[in-house]
SERO-4910 file (N, C-alpha, C, O; in steps of 0.05 Angstrom, whole numbers):
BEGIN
 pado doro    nc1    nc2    nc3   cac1   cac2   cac3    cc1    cc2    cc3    oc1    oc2    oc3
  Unk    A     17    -24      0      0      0      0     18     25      0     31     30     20
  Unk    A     18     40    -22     32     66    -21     15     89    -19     -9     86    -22
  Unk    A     25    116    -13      0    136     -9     14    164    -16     24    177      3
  Unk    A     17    176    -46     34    195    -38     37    216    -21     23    221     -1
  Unk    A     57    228    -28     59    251     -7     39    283    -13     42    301    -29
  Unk    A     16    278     12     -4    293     10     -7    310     37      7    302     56
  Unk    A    -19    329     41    -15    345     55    -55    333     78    -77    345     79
  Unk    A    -46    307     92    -55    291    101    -56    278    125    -39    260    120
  Unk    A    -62    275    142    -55    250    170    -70    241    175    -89    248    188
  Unk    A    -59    207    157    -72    191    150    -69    156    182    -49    148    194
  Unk    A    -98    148    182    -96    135    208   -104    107    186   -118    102    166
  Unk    A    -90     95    204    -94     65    196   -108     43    212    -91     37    228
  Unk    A   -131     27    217   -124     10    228   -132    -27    221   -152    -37    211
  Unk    A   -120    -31    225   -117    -63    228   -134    -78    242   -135    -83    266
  Unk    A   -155    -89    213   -183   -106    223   -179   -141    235   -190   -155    252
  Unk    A   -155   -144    211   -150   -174    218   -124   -177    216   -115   -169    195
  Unk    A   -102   -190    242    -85   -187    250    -64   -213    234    -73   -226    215
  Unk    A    -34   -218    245    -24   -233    236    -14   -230    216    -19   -252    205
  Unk    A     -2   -218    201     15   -209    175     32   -194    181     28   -174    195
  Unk    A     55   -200    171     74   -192    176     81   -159    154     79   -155    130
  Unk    A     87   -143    173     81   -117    156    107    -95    161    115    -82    181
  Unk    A    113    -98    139    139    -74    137    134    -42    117    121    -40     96
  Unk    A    150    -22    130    136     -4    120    155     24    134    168     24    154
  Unk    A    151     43    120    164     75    141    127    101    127    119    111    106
  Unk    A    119     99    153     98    112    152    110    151    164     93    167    172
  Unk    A    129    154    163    150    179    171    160    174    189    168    194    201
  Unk    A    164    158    197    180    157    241    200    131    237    208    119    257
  Unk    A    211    123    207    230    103    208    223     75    200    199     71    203
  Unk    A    233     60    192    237     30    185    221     18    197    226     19    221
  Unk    A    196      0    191    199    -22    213    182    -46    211    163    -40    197
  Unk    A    179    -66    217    184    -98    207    173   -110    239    186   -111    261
  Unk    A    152   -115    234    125   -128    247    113   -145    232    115   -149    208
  Unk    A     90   -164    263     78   -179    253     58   -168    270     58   -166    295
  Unk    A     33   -159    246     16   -135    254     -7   -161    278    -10   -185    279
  Unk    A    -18   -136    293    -43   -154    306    -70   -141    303    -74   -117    297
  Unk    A    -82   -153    306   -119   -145    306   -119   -123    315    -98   -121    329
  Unk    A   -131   -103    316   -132    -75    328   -110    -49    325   -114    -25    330
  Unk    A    -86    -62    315    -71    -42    309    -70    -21    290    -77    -22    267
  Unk    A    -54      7    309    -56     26    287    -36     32    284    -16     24    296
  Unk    A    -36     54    257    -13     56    236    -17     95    236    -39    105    231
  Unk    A      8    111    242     -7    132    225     16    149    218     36    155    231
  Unk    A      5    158    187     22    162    165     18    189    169     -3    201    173
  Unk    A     45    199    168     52    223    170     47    246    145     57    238    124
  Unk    A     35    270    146     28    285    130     55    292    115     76    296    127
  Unk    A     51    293     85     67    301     62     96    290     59    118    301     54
  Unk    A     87    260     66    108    239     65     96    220     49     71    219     52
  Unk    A    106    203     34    104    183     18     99    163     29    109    145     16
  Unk    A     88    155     47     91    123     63     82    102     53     60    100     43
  Unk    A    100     82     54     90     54     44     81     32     63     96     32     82
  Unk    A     67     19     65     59     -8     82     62    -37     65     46    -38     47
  Unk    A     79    -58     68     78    -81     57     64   -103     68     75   -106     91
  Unk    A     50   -117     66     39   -137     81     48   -164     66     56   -160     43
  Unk    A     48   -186     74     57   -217     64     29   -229     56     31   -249     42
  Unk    A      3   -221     63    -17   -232     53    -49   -213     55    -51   -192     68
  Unk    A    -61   -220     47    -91   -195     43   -102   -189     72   -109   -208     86
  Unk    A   -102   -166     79   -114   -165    105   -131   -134    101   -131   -114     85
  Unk    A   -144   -142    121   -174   -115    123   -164    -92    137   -156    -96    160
  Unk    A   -162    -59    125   -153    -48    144   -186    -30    139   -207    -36    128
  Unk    A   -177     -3    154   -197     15    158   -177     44    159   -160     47    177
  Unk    A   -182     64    140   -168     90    145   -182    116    139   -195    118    119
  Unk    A   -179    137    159   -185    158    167   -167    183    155   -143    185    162
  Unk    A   -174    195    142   -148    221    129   -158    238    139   -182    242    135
  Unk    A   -138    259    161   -148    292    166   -124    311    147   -100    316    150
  Unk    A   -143    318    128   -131    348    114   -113    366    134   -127    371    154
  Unk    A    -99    372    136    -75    388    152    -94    415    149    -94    429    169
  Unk    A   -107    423    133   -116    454    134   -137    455    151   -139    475    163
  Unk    A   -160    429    155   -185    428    167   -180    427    193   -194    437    211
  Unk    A   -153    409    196   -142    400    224   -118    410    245   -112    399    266
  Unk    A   -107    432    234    -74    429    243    -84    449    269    -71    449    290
  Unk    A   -116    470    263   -127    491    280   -126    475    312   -115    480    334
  Unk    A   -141    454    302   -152    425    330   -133    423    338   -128    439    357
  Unk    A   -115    407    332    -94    404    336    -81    424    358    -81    418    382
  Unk    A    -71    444    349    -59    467    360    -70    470    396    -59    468    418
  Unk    A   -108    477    385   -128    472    413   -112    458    434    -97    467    451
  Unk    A   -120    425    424   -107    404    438    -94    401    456    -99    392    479
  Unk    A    -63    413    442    -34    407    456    -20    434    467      3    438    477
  Unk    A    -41    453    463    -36    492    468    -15    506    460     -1    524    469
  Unk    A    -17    490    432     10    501    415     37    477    417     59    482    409
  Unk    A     31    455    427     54    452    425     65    429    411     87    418    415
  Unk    A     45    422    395     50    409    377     34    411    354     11    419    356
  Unk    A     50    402    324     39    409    300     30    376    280     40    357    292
  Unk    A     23    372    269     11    347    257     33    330    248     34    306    248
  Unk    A     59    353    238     84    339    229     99    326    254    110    304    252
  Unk    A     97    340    276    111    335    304    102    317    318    119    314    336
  Unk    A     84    302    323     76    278    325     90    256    332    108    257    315
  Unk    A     95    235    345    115    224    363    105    192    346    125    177    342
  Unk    A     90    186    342     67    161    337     76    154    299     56    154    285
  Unk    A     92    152    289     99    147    261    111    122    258    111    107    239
  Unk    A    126    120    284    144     99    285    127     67    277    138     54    295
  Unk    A    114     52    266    105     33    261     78     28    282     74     50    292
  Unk    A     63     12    291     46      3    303     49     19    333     68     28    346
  Unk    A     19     17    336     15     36    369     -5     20    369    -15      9    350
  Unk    A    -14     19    401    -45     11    414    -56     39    431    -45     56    446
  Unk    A    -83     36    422    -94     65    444   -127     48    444   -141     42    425
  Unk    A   -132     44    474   -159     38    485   -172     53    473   -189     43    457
  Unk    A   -170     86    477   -184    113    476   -195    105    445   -217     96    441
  Unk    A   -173    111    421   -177    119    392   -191     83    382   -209     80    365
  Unk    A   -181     64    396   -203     47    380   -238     38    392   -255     22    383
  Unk    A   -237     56    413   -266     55    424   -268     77    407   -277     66    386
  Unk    A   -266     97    403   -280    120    386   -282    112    359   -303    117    348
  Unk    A   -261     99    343   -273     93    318   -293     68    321   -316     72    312
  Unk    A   -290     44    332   -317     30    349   -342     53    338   -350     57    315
  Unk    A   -349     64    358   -365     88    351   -374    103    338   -396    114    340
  Unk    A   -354    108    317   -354    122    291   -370    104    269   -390    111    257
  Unk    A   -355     80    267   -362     60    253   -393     49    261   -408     50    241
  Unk    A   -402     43    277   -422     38    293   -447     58    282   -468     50    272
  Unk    A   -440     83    286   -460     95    278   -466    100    249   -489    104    240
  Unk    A   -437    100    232   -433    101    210   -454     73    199   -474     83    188
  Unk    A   -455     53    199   -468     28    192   -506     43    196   -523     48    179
  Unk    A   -508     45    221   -535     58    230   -547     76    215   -570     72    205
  Unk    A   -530    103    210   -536    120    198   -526    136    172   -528    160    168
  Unk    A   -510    110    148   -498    114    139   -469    136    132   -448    128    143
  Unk    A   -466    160    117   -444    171    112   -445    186    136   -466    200    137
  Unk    A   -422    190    164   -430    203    179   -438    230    184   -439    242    162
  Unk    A   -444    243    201   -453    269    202   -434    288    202   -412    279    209
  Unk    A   -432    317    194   -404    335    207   -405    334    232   -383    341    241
  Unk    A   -428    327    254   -419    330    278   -411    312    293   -402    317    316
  Unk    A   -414    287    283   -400    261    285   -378    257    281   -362    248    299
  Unk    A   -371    262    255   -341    265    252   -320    283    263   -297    279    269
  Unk    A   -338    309    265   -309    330    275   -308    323    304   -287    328    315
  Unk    A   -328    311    322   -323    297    344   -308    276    346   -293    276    365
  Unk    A   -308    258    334   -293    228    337   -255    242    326   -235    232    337
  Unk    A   -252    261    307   -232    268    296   -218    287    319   -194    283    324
  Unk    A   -235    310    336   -226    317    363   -207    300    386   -186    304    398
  Unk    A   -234    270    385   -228    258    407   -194    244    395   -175    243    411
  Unk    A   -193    237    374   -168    217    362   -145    236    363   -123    226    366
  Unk    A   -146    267    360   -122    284    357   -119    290    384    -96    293    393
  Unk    A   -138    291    400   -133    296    429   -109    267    446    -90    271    461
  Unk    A   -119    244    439   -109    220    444    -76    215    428    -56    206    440
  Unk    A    -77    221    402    -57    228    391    -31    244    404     -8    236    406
  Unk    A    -43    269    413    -30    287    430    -15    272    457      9    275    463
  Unk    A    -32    260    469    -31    246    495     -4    223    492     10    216    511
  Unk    A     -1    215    464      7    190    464     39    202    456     58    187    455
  Unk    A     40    229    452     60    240    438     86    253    457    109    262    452
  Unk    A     67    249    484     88    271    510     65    293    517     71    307    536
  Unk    A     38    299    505     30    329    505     16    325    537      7    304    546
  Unk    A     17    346    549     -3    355    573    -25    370    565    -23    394    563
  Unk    A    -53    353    560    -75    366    554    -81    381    574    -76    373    597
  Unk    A    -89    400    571   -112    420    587   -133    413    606   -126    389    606
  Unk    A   -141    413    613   -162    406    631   -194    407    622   -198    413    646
  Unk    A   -217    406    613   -238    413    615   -236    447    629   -226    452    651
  Unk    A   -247    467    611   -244    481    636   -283    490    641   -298    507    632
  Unk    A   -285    468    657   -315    465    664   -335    462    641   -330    451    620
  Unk    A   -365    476    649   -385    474    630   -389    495    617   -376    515    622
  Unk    A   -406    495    598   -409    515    576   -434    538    597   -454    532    610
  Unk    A   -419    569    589   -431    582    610   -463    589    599   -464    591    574
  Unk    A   -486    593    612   -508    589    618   -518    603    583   -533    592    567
  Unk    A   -506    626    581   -519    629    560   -507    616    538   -524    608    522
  Unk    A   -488    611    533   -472    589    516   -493    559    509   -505    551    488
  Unk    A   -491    550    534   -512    523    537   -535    526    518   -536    511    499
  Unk    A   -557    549    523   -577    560    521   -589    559    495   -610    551    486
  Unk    A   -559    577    480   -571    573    456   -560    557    441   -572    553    421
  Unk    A   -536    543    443   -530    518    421   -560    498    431   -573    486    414
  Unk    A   -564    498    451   -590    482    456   -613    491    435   -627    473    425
  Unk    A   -618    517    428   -645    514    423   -630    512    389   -643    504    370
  Unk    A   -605    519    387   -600    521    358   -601    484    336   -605    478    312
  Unk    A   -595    473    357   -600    439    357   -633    435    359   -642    416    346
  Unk    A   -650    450    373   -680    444    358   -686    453    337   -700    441    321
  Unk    A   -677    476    332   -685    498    307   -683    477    282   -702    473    266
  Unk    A   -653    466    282   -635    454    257   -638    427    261   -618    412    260
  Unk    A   -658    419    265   -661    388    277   -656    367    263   -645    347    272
  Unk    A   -668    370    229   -672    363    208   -638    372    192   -629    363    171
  Unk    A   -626    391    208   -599    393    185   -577    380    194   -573    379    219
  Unk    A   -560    370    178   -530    353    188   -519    390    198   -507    403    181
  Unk    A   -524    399    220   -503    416    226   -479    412    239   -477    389    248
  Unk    A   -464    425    241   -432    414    243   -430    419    275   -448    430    288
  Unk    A   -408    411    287   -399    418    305   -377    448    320   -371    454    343
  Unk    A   -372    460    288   -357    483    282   -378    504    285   -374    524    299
  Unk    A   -401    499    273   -434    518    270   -433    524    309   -430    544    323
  Unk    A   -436    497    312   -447    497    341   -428    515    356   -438    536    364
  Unk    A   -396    509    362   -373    515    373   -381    552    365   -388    567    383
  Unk    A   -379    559    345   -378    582    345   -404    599    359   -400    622    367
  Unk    A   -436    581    361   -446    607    377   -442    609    401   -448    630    413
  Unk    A   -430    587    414   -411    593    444   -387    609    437   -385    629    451
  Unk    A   -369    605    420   -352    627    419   -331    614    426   -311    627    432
  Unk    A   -328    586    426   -301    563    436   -297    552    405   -313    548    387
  Unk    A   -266    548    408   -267    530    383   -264    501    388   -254    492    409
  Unk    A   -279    482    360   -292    463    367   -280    436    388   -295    421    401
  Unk    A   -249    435    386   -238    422    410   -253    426    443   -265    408    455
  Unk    A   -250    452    452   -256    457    479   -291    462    476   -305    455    495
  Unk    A   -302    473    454   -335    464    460   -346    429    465   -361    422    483
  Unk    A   -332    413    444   -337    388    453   -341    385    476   -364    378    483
  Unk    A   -323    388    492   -303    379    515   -326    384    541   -337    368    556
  Unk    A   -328    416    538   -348    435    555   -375    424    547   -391    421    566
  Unk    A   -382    420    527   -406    412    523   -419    384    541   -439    382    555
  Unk    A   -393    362    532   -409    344    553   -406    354    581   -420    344    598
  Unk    A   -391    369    587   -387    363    623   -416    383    634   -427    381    656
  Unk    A   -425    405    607   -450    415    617   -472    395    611   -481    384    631
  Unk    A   -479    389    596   -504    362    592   -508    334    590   -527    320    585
  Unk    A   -477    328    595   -480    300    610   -474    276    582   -469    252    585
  Unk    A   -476    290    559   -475    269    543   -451    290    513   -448    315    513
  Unk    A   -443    277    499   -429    292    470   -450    294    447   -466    278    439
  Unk    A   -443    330    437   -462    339    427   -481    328    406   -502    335    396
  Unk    A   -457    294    399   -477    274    381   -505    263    389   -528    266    380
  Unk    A   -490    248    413   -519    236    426   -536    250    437   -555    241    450
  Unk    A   -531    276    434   -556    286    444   -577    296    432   -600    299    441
  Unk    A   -566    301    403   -576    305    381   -594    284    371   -617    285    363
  Unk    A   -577    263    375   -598    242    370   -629    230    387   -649    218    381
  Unk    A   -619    243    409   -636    244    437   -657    261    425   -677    249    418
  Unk    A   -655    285    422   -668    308    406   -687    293    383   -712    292    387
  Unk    A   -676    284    364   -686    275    340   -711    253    345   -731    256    333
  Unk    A   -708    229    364   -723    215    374   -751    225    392   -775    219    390
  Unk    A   -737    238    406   -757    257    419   -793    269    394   -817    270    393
  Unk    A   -767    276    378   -791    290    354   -809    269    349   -833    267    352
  Unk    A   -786    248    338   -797    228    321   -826    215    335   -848    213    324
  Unk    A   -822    209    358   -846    207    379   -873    221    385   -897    214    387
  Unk    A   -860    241    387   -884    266    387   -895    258    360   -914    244    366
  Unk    A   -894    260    333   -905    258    310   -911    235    310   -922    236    288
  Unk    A   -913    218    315   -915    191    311   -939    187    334   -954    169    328
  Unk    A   -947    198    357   -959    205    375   -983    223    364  -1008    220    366
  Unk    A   -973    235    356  -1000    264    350  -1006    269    308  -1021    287    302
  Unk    A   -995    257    291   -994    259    269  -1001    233    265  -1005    216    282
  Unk    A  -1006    229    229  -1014    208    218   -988    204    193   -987    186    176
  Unk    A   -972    224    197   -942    225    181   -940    195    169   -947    178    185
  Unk    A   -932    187    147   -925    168    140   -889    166    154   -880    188    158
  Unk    A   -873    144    161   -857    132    176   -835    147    160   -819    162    172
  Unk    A   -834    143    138   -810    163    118   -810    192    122   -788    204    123
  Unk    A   -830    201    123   -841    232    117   -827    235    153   -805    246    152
  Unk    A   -836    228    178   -826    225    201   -796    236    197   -788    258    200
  Unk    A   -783    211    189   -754    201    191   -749    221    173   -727    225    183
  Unk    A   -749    242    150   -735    266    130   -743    290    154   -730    311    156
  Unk    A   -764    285    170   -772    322    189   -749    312    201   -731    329    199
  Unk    A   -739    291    214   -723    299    239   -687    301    230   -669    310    244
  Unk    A   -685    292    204   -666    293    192   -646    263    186   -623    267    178
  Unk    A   -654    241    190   -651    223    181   -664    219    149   -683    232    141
  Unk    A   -647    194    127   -648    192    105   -661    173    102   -655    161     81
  Unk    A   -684    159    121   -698    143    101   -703    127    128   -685    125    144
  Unk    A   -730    116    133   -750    102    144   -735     81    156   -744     73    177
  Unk    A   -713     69    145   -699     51    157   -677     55    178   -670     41    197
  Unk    A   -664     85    167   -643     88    197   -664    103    226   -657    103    250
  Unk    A   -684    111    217   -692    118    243   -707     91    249   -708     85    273
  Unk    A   -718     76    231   -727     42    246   -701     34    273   -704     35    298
  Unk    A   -680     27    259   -646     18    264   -639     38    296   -627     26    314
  Unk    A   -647     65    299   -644     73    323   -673     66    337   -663     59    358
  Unk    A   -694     63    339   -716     62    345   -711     34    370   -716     30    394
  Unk    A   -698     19    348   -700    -11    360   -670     -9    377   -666    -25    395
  Unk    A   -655      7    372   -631     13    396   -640     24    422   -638     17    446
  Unk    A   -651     44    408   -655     61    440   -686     64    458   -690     71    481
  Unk    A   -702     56    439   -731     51    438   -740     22    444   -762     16    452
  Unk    A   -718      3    439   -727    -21    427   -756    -38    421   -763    -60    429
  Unk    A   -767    -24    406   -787    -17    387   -780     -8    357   -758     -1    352
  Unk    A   -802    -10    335   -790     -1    315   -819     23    315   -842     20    324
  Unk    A   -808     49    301   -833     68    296   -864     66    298   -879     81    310
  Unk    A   -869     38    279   -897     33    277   -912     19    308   -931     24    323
  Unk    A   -888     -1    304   -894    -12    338   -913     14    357   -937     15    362
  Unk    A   -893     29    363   -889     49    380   -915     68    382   -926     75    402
  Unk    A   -922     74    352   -944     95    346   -975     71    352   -993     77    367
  Unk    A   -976     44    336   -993     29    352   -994     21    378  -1016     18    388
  Unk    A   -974     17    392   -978     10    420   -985     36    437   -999     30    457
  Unk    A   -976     69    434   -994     89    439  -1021     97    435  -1036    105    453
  Unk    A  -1028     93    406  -1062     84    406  -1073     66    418  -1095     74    424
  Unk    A  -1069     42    426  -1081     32    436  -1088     31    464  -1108     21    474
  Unk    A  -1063     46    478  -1061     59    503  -1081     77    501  -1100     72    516
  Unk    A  -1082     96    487  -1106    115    484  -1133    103    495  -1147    105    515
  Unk    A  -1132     87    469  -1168     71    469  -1171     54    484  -1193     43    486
  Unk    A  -1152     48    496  -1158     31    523  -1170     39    557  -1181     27    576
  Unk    A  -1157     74    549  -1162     91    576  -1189    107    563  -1199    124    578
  Unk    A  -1197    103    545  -1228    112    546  -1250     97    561  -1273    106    560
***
């Protein structure tokens, strides 16, 4: 696997283990025998090659240096840059970055191509971890998002309920950039600005499904989902119920208390 040299930082990881894998992803030479879960990550505007001895499954993530080097910066408080990065040297393990792509992936299957606010979160959490793994001393949380901050990314997430809005949209009407809004966000509402969104969206979906005669599609496009089947797919996650279920077993609740 070659990748030219692009102005990129590119993450690798390793679905099915056992191959022996040589390669300089920017951090030097090096000659492994890869395992299940491992990651790889190729250094921006370097040529890196990966050789493997037989077919194996990987999974890779590219952050544009222009979209990302800002985050970054957030992160480590200047003190590290995407090229400076400690983690090139061949194979790494991180709990943190493969529960978050877990997650990524996870929802990605659910709700097909992910959201911007899905992604620039899961891409936060991996540069933050990145940082960590590199020497950096992250910052601290510095608490919750202040009252009026909260307030209105809150109502701005009902308003836009129905739009993939970003996490950058959100970050800016607090006035944080999107690293430390994440961050502040959950420690004020308890959950990351994804799931809550999705919390939000279900919420609707209920109410209409409750008080409307909405066909199940028409439902699933108001709240901003693409089609009758990914809001089925969360319904039965978090509901465990599917839509129709849900809207008949409320009527009948009805007509039962008459």
């Amino acid at each position: 696997m070659c990748n030219p040299a692009v102005p990129e930082l590119v993450l690798i990881q390793i679905m099915m283990g056992g191959s022996r894998t040589r390669g300089d992803s920017g951090g030097g030479h090096f000659d492994v025998t890869s395992e299940k879960g491992d990651l790889y990550l190729g250094a921006p505007n370097f040529a890196h090659t990966i050789n493997v001895c037989k077919n194996i499954q990987i999974r890779k993530l590219a952050f544009p240096t222009a979209q990302w080097e800002g985050v970054l910066d957030e992160a480590a408080d200047g003190g590290y840059s995407l090229e400076s990065l400690q983690v090139y040297r061949g194979p790494f393990r991180s709990q943190a970055i493969q529960a978050t792509l877990r997650n990524l992936w996870a929802l990605s299957d659910e709700e097909g191509a992910p959201s911007r606010l899905l992604a620039r979160a899961a891409g936060c959490e991996i540069l933050a971890e990145l940082c960590r793994l590199s020497g950096a001393s992250l910052a601290p949380a510095r608490g919750g998002l202040a009252p009026w901050a909260k307030r209105r990314c809150l109502e701005l997430m009902q308003e836009r309920l129905a739009e993939d809005i970003s996490l950058d949209e959100l970050a800016a009407e607090a006035r944080l950039s999107p690293f430390h809004f994440a961050r502040m966000f959950k420690e004020s509402v308890g959950v990351p600005p994804r799931a809550y969104l999705t919390r939000l969206r279900l919420e609707r979906a209920c109410q209409l499904l409750e008080t409307t005669d909405l066909p199940v599609t028409e439902i699933a496009l108001e709240v901003g989902y693409s089609s009758n089947q990914v809001l089925a797919r969360l319904f039965v996650k978090h509901r465990n119920t599917t839509p129709s279920d849900y809207r008949r077993a409320v009527r009948d609740q009805v007509l039962s208390s008459r």
